[in-house]
C-alpha positions in Angstrom: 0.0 0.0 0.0 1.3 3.4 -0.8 1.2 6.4 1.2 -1.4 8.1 -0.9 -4.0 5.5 -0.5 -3.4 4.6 3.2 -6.1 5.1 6.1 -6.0 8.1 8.2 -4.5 5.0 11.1 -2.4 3.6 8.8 -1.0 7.0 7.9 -0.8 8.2 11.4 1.2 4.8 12.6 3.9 5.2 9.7 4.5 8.8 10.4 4.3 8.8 14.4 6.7 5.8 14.3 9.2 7.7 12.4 8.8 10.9 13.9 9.4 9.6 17.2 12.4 7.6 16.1 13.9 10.5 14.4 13.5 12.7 18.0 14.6 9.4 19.8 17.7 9.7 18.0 18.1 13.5 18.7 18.1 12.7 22.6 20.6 10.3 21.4 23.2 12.8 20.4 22.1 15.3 22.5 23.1 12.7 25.3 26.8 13.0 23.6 27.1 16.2 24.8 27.4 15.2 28.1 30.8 13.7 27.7 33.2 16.2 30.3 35.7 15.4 28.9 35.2 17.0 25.7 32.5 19.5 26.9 32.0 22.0 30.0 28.5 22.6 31.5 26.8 23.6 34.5 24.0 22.0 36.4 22.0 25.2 35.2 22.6 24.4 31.8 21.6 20.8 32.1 18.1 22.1 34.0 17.4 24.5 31.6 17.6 21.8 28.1 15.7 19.2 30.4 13.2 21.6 31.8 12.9 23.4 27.4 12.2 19.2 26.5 10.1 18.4 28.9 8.0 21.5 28.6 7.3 20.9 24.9 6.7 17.5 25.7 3.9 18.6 28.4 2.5 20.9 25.1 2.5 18.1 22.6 0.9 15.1 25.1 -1.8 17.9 25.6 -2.8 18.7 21.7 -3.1 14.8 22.0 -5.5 14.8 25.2 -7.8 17.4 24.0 -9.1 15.3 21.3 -10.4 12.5 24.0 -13.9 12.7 24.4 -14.8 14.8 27.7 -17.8 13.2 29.4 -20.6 16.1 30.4 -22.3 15.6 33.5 -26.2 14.4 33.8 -28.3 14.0 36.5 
């Protein structure tokens, strides 16, 4: 099956699955960075990266969560 005749789940699997592996590897050579030998860094600079990724991960989870059905209340 080609990607122009695929379902919208079909679609979404191929390019989650590669999206996530290309930021996956990313992390990966970010994670180079922390060789001291080579490189000089503070425990600030190593909050502030972590706190950047794991603020934009809290933003994309969400634009995933809002699409969930929200149940309304009835008496």
């Amino acid at each position: 099956m080609t990607k122009f005749n695929e379902d919208p789940d079909q679609r979404f699997k191929r390019l989650a699955s590669l999206r996530t592996n290309q930021i996956l590897e990313k992390l990966r050579i970010l994670g180079n960075c922390s060789n001291r030998q080579i490189y000089k860094y503070s425990k600030e600079d190593i909050d502030r990266i972590f706190s950047a990724i794991e603020k934009k991960v809290k933003e994309v989870r969400a634009r995933f969560n809002q699409h969930e059905k929200k149940e309304e209340f009835k008496l």
